[in-house]
Phi, psi and omega in degrees: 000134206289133171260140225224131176210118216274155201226123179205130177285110157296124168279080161253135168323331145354121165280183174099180175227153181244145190257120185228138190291140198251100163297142200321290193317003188240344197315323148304329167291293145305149196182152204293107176139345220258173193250132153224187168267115184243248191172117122263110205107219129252005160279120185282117186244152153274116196238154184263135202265100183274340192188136173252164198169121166278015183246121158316148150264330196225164180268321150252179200214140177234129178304132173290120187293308185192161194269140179258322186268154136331281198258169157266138215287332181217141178296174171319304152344280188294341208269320169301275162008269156339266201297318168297321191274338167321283196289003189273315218250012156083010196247188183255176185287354183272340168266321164291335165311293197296329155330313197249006166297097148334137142324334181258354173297320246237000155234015155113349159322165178192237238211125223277178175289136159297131153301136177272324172269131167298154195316306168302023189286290176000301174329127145306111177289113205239344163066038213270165138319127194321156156293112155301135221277151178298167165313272178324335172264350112356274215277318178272357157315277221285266171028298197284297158345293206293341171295301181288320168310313188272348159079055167238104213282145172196153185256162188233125158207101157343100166232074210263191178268153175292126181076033190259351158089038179291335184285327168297338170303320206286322185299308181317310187298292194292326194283337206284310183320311183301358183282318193279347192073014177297168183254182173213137147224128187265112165286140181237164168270309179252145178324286200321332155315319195292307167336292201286338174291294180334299202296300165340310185292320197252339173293323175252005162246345172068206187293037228230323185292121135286156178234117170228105157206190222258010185249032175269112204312180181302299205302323188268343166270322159301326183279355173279301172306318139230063146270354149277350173300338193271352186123319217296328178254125216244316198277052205251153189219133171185181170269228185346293202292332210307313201296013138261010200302135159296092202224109194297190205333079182284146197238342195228119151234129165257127178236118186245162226031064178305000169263003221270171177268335173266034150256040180237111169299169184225008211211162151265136018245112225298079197265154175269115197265349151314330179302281200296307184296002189255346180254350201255303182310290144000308209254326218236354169087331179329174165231151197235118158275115147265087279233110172194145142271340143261064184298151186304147191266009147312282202305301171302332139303321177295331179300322167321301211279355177080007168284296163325174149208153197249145176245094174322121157208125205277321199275162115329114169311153162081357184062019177279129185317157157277181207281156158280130207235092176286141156245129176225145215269087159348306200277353178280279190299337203271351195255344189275302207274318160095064176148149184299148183225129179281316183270108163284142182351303185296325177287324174307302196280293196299293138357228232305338179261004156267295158009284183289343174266356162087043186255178183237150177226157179240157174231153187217117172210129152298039174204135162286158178103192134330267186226123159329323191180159182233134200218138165288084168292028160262311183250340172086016146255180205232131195279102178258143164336210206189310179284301196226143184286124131190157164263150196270126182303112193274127128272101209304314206293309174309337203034087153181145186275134188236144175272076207321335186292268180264339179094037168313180170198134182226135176276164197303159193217141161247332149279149178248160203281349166260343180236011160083003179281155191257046187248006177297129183231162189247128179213131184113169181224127171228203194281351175276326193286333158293314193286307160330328162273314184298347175277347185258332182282351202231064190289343203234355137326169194215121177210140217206156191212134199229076198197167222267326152340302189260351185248034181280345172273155169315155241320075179269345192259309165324319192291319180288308204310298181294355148298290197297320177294333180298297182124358200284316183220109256257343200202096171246127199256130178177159202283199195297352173282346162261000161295325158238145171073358168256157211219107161223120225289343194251025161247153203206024156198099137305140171240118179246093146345288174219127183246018176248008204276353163269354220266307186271344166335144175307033210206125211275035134265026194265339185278321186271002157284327184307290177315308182319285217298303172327290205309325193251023112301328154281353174258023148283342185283156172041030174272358168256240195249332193298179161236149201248180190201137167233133187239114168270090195261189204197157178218045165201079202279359194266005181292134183319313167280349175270322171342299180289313170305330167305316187261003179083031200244108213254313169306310186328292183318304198283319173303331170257019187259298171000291173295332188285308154335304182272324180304335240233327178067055186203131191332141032274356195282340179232167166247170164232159177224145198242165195207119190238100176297121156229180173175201191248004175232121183278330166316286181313349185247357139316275202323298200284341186266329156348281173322297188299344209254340172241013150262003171280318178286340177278352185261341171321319185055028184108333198310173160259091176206118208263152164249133177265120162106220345303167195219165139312152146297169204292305163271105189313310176253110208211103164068033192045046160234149184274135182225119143237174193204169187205146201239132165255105162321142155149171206268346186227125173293310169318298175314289174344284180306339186279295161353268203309321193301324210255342161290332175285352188290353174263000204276166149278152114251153165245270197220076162226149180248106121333122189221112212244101167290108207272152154000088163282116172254000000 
């Protein structure tokens, strides 16, 4: 009998694939997609069977231990997919299988205890009838329609106003598949999201709806996966990961606020998910919609450039104004109060006339805790992790200082530890500190706080949200997870606490998160009959991006955010790639990212390719590890990536860990 030997992906950090001998008792069995068992070592791993072949590569071979599936878990599809983010995101193809995997396939699972209900059973189903469409929303439907009819890929980016009514399109669209028995899957960026897109969703697809992200138990992600493998859910809405759901002939993916930063993994393989889903939609003939009122100015620029095509929606359902938006200038109150001020006049006077008109307010500051850091005004120092550089954060409620990073925990101090003096002060703001004032000025409020602190039990951010929707609670204080996709018709006044806490950070995206973040926190206002209003204070009131975020102007931003791009050779005109050394001796990770940086540069060869640092990382120290980087510059991430992979293979390390970041955000 002819000898048969399986080509199987590890998620081991290895490139390659590794070849193990297929024994007569398994040869009926095996088959490309399918999960075994193999011995690396003596370590039992589970590998994905990528290729069969009667030609040895090595000379020995260790026999495949045993077929874990019937069928196979992944298709053609998926087996390609897999193998392009290997080589796009630099990792092995056994780590990109696993990517698009439930957790319990990736230890030899198949298939957890059943549900009698779909996860969304609960719900009420209401069937209501398509909405009708506005003219504009009309013009960008059929656009799109005529693509998913003809099974022709193509991306789209949906580019409406906050409250321009992008999610009835995308339901126009999916109702039109399901006619076809076709799939659809909607990506959101955040859990705190998701609740209220289920319910939207399952009110007008019923059990037809899958739900997939990550606070979802094992047992229940798995039994979600397959019931869309099996057909019975056509529909899926989740975050990141959703963007891999086995979904039979998919004709549609949406990613809506296609700008947001967690739609970027952090883990390998560190993927982009606008990237994979712009590649899954290729392979699958699908249209890929990108959903956004500040889109990334990658994504508006390729539109510029006519590789997308962008779709407008200019308006408001119902033609309702966008909200008015003042800005006030922080450096004014604080020399009038002679001292920090949380509430400026103007927000303290608007708070009390909505208030008083039984309307709801949102409050928004991007930072948790109490007080930001605690500083010694004798010697000037400042109470830091043990582990990682940054300062550790006061929490009032806790008496105790936490590290945002690793969670260190220090109890609260009255002497400081470096010079025994009693001069330690609290400086800075975070979202407890907001709500204590908003409890003092607004004693007969009903006032509530939303930030990853207070929102630790199973579903606690659904729990507020329906309180808040009710009206049960009247003042919602949060961090960036109340900026987006939520739609409550009766708050008529946001307030932006600080609209500088990103603007200045190192990092040459911070004027366009600052705006993204402005832009979509003002479009919680006025989304019902009120007309809304926002007070932005700030203490750079003449930035180019809060300036634009005031008028609603999304073009204003992107023309002068552009030009800075561009002088500067820095995306969308280039890609980067990042590369991060860390380790426990900080000498040595100096010493090796040095090294590293002028052994990429002697290896160019004429390429067009620049090395950027090294540096520290921004958080230098993480978890009692020393972090510095360095950034790789050029005009093609392939062209890079192919470089670099076959350049580290000469590099030496010693007892430093590398880590390699794809278009970093």
């Amino acid at each position: 009998m002819q000898l048969l030997l399986a080509d199987i992906a590890l998620a081991l950090p290895a490139g390659g694939t590794f070849q193990y001998r297929v024994p007569d008792s398994l040869r009926e069995k095996i088959q490309i997609g399918k999960r075994v068992f193999v011995f690396v070592r003596s370590r039992r791993m589970v590998g994905y069977v990528v290729g069969l072949s009667p030609t040895p590569l090595v000379q020995e071979v260790r026999d495949v231990d045993s077929v874990i599936d019937e069928e196979p878990i992944l298709n053609e599809h998926f087996l390609k997919l897999t193998r392009w983010m290997s080589e796009y995101y630099l990792c092995s193809w056994g780590q990109a299988i696993e990517a698009v995997l439930p957790a319990p396939f990736k230890r030899g699972k198949t298939f957890m205890k059943s549900r009698s209900k779909p996860l969304c059973g609960g719900l009420e189903t209401i069937h209501p009838a398509p909405l009708t469409l506005t003219e504009e929303q009309a013009h960008a439907f059929g656009q799109i329609q005529e693509r998913v009819q003809k099974r022709q890929s193509q991306v789209f980016l949906l580019h409406g106003v906050t409250g321009s009514g992008k999610t009835e399109i995308y339901m126009h669209l999916i109702g039109g598949l399901l006619k076809e028995s076709r799939g659809s899957i909607v990506l959101v960026p955040e859990i705190a999201l998701t609740p209220q897109a289920v319910e939207r969703f399952y009110s007008r697809f019923g059990d037809g709806l899958a739900v997939i992200h990550s606070r979802l138990s094992q047992g229940k992600r798995v039994e979600e996966w397959h019931r869309i493998r099996r057909g019975e859910a056509k529909v899926v809405v989740g975050a990141r990961s959703a963007v891999f759901s086995p979904v039979r002939d998919l004709g549609l993916v949406v990613i809506d606020e296609e700008h947001d930063t967690s739609y970027k993994q952090e883990e390998t393989p560190r993927y982009e998910t606008r990237n994979v889903a712009k590649r899954r939609a290729e392979m699958e003939g699908a249209v890929l919609v990108l959903g956004s009122a500040t889109p990334s100015l990658e994504s508006f620029f390729e539109a510029g450039e006519k590789k997308i095509v962008c779709l407008s929606l200019r308006e408001r359902i119902e033609k309702r104004p966008l909200p008015v938006v003042e800005v006030v200038d922080m450096r004014r109150e604080r020399y009038r109060e002679k001292g920090e001020k949380i509430f400026s006049d103007a927000l303290e006077k608007n708070m009390r006339e909505a208030l008083s008109r039984k309307e709801q307010v949102m409050l928004f500051l991007n930072r948790r805790g109490f007080s930001t850091y605690l500083h010694c005004s004798s010697c000037g120092y400042v109470m830091t992790c043990k582990n990682c550089r940054i300062s550790l954060t006061y929490h009032y409620d806790k008496g105790s200082l936490f590290c945002h990073v690793c969670h260190y925990r220090l109890a609260s101090q009255r002497l400081c530890p470096a010079c025994q003096k009693n001069y330690l002060h609290y400086f800075g703001m975070g979202t407890q500190k907001v709500e204590s004032e908003a409890v003092r000025l607004f004693p007969d409020a009903k006032v509530a706080r939303m930030d990853s602190d207070s929102m630790t039990k199973k579903d606690s951010h659904e729990a507020l949200l329906r309180l808040f929707k009710k009206g049960e609670v009247e003042v919602l204080i949060g961090t960036q997870m109340i900026t987006k996709g939520h739609d409550f018709p009766n708050v008529s006044l946001i307030g932006v606490i600080s609209a500088d806490t990103a603007l200045h950070l190192p990092d040459f995206r911070a004027a366009e998160r600052t705006f993204d973040l402005l832009t979509q926190v003002a479009g919680r206002a006025g989304r019902g009959d009120i007309p809304g209003k926002v007070v932005i204070q700030t203490h750079v009131p003449h930035h180019y991006a809060i300036l634009a975020a005031k008028d609603h102007d999304y073009r204003e931003f992107y023309e002068k955010e552009i030009v800075f791009r561009k002088e500067l050779e820095l995306p969308p005109f280039t890609h980067l790639i990042q590369l991060v050394l860390s380790g426990k001796a900080e000498k040595e990770v100096v010493r090796q990212i040095l090294g590293l940086g002028k052994f990429l540069e002697s290896r160019m060869d004429g390429r067009p390719f620049a090395v950027m640092g090294p540096a520290p990382c921004l958080v230098s120290k993480e978890k009692g590890l020393f972090r510095w980087n360095l950034y790789l510059k050029g005009p093609s991430i392939p062209e890079m990536g192919a470089w670099l992979k076959e350049t580290l293979r000469e590099f030496q390390k010693s007892r430093t860990v590398l880590t390699i970041d794809v278009d970093p955000q």
